[in-house]
NULUMVO-183758 format. One record per atom (N, C-alpha, C): x, y, z. Coordinates in pm, whole numbers, plus 50000, padded with zeros to 5 digits. Example, Ala and Ser with C-alpha at 12.3 -4.5 7.8 and 13.67 -1.06 7.14 Angstrom:
<pts>
513194943150780/512304955050780/513204967050780/512854977550708/513674989450714/512905000350787/
</pts>
This chain:
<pts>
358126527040189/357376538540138/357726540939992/356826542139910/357066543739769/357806554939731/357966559839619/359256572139602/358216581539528/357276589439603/356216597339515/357236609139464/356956609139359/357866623339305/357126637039347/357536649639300/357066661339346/355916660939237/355026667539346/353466671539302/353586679239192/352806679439065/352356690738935/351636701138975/352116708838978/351696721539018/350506728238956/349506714138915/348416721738785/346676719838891/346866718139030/345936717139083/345076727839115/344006728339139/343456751139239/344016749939340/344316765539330/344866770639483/344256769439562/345006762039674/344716756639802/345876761539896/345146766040025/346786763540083/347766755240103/346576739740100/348066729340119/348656723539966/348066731639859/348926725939742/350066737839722/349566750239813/351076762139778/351716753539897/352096749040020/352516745240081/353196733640030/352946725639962/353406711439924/354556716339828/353706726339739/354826728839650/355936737039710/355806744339763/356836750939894/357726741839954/357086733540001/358216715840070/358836710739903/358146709839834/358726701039733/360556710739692/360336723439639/361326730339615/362136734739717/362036735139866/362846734839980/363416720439973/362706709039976/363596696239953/364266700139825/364346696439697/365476700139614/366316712539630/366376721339722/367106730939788/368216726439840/368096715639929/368546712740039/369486701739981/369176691939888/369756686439870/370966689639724/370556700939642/371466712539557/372336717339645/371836721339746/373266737739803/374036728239941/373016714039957/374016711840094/374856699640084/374346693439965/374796677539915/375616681239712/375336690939675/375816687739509/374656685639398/373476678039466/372856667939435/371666680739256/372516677839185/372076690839075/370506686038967/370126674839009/369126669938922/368236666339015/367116671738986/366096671439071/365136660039069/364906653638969/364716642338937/364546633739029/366506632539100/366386620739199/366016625939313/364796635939346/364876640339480/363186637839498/362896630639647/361396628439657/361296634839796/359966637839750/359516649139853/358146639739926/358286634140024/356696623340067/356036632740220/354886638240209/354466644340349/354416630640430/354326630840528/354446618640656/353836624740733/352976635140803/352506635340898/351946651040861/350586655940886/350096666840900/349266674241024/350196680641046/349416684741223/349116700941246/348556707341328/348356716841357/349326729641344/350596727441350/351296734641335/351896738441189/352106727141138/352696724840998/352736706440950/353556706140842/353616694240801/355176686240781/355396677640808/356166668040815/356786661540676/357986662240625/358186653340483/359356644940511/359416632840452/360396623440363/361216631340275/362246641340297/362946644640197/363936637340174/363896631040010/365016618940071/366126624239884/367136613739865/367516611539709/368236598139749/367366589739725/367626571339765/368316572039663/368666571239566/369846562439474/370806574239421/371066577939585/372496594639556/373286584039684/374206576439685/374836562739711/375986567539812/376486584939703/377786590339782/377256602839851/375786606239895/375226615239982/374786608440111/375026615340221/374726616940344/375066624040440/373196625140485/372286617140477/371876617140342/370916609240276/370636607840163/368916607140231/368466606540333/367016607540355/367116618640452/366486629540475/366276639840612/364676640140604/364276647040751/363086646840797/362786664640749/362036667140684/361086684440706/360466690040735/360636701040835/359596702940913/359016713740859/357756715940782/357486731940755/356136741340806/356666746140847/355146753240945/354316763140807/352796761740888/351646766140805/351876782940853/351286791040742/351966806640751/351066812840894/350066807640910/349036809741038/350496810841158/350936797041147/351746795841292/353416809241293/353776812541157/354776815041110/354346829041219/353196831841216/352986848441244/353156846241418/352946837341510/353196830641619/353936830141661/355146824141633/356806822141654/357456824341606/358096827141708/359806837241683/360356831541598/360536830841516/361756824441436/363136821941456/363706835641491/364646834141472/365446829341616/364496836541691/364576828641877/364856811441823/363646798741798/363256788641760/364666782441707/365166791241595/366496787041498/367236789241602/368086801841673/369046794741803/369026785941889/367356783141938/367346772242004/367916759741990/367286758941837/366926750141774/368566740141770/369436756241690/370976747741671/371656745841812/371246753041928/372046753042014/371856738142102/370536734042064/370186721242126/370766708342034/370616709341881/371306701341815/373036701341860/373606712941869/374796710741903/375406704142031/374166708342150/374286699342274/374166681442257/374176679142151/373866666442135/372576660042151/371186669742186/370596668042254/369166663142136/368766652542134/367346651542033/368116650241864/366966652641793/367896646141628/368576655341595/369846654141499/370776662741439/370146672641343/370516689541355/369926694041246/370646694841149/370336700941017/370796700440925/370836717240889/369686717040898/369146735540810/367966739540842/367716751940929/366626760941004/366666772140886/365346770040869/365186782340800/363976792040808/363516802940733/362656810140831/361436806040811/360856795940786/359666787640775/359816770740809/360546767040834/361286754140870/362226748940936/362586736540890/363726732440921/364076714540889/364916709940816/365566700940825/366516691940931/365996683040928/366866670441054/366686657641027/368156648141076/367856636741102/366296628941090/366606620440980/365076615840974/365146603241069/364206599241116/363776588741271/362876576441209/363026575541093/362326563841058/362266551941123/364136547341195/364516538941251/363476539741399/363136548541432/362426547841614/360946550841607/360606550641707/358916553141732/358766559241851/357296565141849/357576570141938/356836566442085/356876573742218/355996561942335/355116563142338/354166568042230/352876566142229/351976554442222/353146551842101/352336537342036/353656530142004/354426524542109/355846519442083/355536501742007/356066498741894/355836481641875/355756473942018/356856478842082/357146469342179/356406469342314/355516477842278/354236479842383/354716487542478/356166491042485/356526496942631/356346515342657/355976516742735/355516530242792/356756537342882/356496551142909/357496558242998/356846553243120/356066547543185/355656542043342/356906531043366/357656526443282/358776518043270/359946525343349/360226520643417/361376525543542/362706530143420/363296519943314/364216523343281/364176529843122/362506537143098/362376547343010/362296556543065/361336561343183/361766571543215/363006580243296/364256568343280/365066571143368/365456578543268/365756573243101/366546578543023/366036590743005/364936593242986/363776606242992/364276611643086/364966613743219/365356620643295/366466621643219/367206615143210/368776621743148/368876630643061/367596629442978/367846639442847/367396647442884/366426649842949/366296665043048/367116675143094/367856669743173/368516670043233/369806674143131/370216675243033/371056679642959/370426691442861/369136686342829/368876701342783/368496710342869/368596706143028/368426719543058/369896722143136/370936719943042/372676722943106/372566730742979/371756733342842/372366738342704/371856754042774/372566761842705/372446780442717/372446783542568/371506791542580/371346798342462/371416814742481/372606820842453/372536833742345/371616841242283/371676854942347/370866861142228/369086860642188/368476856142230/367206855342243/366176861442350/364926857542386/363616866042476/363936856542625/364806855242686/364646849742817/363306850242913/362746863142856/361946868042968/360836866842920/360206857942817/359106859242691/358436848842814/358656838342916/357016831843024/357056836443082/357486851143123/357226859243247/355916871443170/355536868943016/354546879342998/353176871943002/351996880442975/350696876442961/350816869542823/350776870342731/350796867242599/351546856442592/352436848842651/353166836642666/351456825642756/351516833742831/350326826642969/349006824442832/348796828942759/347526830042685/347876816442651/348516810042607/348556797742494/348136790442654/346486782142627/346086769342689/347206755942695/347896756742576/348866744242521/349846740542649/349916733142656/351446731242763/352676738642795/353166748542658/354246755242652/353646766142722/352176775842736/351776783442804/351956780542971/352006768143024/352086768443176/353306772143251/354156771643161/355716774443205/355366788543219/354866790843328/354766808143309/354486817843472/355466826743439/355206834743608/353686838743595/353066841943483/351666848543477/350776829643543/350936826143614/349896815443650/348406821843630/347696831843729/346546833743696/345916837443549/346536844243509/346156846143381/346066831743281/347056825343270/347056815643237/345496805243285/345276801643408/344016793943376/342666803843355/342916816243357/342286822743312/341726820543193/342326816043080/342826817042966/341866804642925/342326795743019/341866781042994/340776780543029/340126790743131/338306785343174/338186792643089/338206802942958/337606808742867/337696799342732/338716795042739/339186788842553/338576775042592/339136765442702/338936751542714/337396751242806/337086760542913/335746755542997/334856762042886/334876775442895/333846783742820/332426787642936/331646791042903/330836795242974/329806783643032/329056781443128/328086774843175/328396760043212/327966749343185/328076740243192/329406731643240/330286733243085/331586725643155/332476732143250/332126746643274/332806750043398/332326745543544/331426745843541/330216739143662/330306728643688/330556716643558/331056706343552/332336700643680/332896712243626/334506714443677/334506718043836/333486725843855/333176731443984/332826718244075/331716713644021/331286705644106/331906692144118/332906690044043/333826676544058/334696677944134/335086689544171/335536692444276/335406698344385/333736702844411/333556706644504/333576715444581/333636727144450/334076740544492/333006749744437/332656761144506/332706772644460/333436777944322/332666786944254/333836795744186/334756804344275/334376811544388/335426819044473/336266808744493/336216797344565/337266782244599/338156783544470/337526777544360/338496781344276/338906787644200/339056802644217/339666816644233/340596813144352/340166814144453/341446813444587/342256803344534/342056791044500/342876780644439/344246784744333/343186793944236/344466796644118/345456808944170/344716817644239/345106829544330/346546824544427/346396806844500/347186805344584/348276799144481/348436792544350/349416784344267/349916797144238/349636811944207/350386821344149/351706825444280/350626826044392/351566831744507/352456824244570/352186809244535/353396798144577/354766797744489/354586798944393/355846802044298/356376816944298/355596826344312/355926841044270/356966845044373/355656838044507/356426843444630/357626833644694/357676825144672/359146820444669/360326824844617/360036825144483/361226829244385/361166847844420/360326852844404/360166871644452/360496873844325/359726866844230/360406870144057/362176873644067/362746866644077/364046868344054/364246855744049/363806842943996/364456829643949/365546827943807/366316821943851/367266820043716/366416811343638/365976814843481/365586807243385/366686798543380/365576788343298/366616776743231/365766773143096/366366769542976/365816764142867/365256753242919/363596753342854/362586741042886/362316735442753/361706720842760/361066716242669/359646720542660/359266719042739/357826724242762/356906716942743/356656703042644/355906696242612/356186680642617/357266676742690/357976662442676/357016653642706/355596651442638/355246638742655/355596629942613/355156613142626/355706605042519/355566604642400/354416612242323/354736619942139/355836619642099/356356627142207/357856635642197/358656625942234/359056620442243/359806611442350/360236595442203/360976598542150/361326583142042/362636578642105/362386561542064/363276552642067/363366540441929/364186534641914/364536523841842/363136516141838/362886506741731/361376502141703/361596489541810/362906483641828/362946473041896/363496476242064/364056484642087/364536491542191/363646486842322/363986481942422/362636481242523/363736483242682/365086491042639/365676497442745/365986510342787/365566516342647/365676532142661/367156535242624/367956529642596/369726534742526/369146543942476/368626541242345/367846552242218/367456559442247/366686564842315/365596574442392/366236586642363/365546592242265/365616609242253/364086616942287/364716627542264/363566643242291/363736645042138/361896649942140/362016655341966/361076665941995/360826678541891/359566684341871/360676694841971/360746704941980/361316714242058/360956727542004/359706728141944/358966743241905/358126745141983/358306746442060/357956756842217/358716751342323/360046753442295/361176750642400/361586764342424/361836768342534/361266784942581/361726783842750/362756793842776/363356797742858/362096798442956/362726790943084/361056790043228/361786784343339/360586781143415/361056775843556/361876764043572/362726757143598/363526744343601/362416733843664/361606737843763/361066725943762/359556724443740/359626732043627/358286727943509/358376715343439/359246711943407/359746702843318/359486689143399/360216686743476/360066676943599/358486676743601/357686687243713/356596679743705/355416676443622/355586682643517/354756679343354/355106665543324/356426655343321/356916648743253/356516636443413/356466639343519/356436634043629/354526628643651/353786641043583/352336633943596/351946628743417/352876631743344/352326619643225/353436609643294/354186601643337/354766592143343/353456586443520/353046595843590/352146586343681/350876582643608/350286590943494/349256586643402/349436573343364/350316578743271/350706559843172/350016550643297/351176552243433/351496543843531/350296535643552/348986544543614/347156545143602/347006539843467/347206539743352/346546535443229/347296523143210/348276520143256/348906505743274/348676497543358/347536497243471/347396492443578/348246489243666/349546496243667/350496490043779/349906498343909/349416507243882/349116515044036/347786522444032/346956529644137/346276537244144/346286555144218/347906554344202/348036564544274/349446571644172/349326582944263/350716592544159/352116586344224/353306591044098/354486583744130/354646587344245/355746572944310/355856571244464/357086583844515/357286587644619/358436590644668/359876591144590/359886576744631/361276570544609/361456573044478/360236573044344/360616569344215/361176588244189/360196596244231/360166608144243/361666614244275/362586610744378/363836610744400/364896604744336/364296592344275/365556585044154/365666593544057/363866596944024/364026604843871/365036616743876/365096624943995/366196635044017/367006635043986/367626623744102/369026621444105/369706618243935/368976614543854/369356611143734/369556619443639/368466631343688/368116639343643/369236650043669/369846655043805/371126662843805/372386659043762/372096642643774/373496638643741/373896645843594/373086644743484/372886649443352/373036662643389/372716675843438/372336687343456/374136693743448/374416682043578/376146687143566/376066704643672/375126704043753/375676717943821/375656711343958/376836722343964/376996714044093/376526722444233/375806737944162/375356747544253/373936745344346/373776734244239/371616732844281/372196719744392/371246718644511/370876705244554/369826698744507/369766683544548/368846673744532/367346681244592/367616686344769/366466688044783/366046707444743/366606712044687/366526721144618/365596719244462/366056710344397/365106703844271/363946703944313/364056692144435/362546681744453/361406697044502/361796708744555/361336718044633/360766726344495/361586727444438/361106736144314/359846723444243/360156708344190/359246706844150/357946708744212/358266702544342/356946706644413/355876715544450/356796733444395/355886742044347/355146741644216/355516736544168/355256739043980/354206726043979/354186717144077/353256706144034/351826707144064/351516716444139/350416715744198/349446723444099/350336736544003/349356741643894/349406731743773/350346723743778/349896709443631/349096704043685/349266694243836/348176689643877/346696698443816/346536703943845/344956713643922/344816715043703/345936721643664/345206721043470/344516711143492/345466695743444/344956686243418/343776680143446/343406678443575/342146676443649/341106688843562/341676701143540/340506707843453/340016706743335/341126708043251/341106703143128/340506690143074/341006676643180/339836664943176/338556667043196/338326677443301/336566676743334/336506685343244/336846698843188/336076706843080/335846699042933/337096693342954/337646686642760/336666671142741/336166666942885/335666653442894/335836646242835/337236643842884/338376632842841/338096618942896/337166609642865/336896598742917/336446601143049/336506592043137/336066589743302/336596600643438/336196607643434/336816620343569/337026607443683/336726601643673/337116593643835/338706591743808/339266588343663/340166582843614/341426598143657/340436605543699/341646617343765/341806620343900/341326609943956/341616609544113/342856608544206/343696597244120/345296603144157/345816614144144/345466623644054/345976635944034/345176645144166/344166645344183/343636652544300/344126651044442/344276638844407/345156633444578/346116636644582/347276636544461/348926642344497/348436660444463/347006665344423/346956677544483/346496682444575/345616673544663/345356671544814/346986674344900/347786663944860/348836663144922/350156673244925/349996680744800/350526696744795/350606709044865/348536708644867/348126718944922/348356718545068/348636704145156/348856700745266/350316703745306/351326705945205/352606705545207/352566714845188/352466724045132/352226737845170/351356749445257/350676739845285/349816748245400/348806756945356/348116749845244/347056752245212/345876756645321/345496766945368/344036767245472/342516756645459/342146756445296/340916748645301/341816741645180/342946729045212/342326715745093/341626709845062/341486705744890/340666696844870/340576680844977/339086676944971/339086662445007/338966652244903/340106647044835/339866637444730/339646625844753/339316623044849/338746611644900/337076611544831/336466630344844/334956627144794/335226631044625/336336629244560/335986636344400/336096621344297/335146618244211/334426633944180/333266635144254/333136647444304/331416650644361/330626650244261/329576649044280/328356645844216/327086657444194/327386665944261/326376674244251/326966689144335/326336699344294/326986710444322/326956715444510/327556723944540/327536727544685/325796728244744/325326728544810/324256726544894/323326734344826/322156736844809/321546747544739/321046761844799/321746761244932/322086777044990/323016783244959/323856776644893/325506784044812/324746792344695/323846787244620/323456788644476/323596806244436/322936812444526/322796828844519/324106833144574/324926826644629/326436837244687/326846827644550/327186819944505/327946816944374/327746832744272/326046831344239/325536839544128/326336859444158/326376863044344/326906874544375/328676872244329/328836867044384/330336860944321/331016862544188/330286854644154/330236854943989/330196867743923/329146876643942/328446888843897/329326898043941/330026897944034/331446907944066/332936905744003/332166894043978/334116890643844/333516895243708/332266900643683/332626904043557/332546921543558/333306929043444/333006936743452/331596946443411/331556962843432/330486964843466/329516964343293/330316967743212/329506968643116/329536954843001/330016941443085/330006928743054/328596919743045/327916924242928/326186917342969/326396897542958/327706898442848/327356882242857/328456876642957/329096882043006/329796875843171/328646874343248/327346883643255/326456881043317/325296875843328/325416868643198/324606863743122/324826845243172/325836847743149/326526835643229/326266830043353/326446841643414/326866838643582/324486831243591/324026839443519/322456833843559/322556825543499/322996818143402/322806804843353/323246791643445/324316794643523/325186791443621/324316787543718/323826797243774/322726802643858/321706787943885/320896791843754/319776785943728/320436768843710/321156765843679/322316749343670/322776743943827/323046755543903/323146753444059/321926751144132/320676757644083/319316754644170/318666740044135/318936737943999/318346727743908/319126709243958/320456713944003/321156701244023/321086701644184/321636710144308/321686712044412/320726700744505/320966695344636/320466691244693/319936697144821/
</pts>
């Protein structure tokens, strides 16, 4: 990568040229007050990655010979997100997980950022050189271990109780599902991700439901966790988002030694076995997008990942089948997103989410679901019979409220989409 020096500050205001210049003088910050390093000259500031949250830099001073690190990674969030997250919650996390050993070393959190270990050396399992994926028995083993240690780290002093509110449940994102508010939460998601008419119907009829069906559906994922735990579960610090994004190793690595957790801005005190089954249906995905299988992870792999997984945890209060029991509540509302979010977001082929329906066939059966799905018929093809069509539209028209014209505006569009497709 070339050594771009810091940007001239003679461009129009933009937000990402006050931002750049913001990274540029936080890198020569960092390397003045934490290294000596008094000439700014030798200090390059390169963005590497620009994403939704903020932007990514190369803060480096390559020919400072007696500094190190002499390259760190920067993370600086856009002022939109700044108004979003806690800060100062994020910064304890943040050091308390660096100090667990856990993901890259930090350097310096600050109240718009943060500095760390730069990862140039690894990649990540998205798009690994070495082609290898977490469906790999001995990546995601290591992926269990590091789990499994960040959720032994405690953190001090912060919102423990911040996924037990509505306003946690609002975020559609992954870090929103970690949350006692379940209904609200896909609430959230048939408004932001289905939206009105079509791709909810979509959604309906791929699975074969009613809107009341699925109401009772999200109605029964709230009362399977709530009413187990009786809201009195011990939190544990989550990652919340550990896909393989998140997930780097060595460029040549194809055993997982290397294998860290990165990205930990929405790592947020939640259920223990959120984590597990989020990280448990992207590792049976890959599995499906790798052709080794057509179905969700097996049993047995399901029980290794554990066992690997407590060994790291280090308590010796939880059992094995205590884990597997907790994931097994928490999986059935990732299951049931995912399957939504594919049919609303029309994420390639809905058939391609049929393993996920079956290990949520096989949930609702394990719990004693009254009417499970049959994923044997999904995706359905066409909506419930066309005598359902008018109890959908009464249905519908009672979930909104009274002085709601475009909830009801809806429900006849719905309506008229159920008579039009129906057999």
């Amino acid at each position: 990568m070339g050594h771009a020096r810091f940007i001239e500050e003679t461009y129009a205001e933009r937000p990402e040229d006050d931002m750049t210049r913001k990274a540029n003088v936080l890198c020569k910050d960092f390397f003045r007050d934490f290294h000596g390093v008094m000439n700014p000259d030798l200090v390059t500031n390169d963005e590497i990655n620009n994403g939704n949250q903020g932007s990514v830099y190369r803060c480096a001073c390559d020919d400072c010979t007696d500094v190190n690190p002499n390259v760190v990674a920067q993370k600086l969030f856009k002022d939109r997100m700044l108004n979003q997250f806690n800060m100062t919650d994020m910064g304890l996390i943040r050091s308390a997980i660096s100090a667990g050993g856990v993901g890259a070393e930090l350097f310096w959190f600050h109240d718009e950022g943060y500095f760390e270990e730069f990862l140039g050396h690894k990649s990540d399992l998205k798009n690994h050189p070495t082609g290898i994926t977490i469906a790999d028995q001995n990546i995601w083993s290591a992926h269990a271990a590091e789990i499994g240690k960040l959720h032994a780290i405690s953190v001090n002093d912060i919102d423990k109780e911040r996924y037990t509110t509505f306003n946690f449940a609002e975020s559609t994102g992954p870090g929103g599902a970690n949350t006692r508010q379940i209904i609200h939460h896909f609430d959230s998601i048939e408004k932001k991700t289905c939206g009105e008419g079509e791709k909810m119907m979509n959604f309906l009829t791929h699975m074969g439901w009613t809107r009341s069906e699925f109401k009772n559906n999200v109605l029964w994922l709230e009362d399977l966790v709530r009413g187990h735990f009786k809201d009195e579960e011990v939190a544990i610090l989550s990652h919340n988002d550990a896909h393989s994004s998140n997930v780097m190793m060595d460029k040549d690595d194809t055993t997982g030694e290397t294998l860290i957790l990165i990205d930990f801005d929405l790592a947020a005190y939640g259920y223990r076995g959120y984590d597990a089954a989020f990280i448990m249906k992207q590792i049976s995905g890959q599995a499906v997008r790798d052709g080794l299988t057509d179905e969700f992870m097996s049993d047995d792999d399901i029980n290794e990942w554990l066992r690997i997984y407590k060994t790291n945890l280090n308590d010796e209060t939880v059992s094995h089948e205590e884990l597997l029991f907790e994931v097994n509540l928490m999986l059935p509302s990732v299951a049931l997103k995912n399957v939504m979010n594919s049919s609303c977001g029309n994420r390639g082929n809905i058939s391609n989410s049929k393993y996920v329906v079956c290990k949520y066939e096989e949930l609702q059966r394990m719990h004693g679901y009254p009417q499970p799905i049959n994923c044997e018929n999904f995706p359905n093809k066409r909506p419930n019979q066309c005598d359902e069509c008018e109890a959908i539209l009464i249905d519908c028209i009672r979930n909104c409220d009274v002085d709601d014209v475009q909830c009801a505006s809806s429900c006849n569009r719905e309506f008229a989409y159920c008579e039009n497709h129906c057999e």
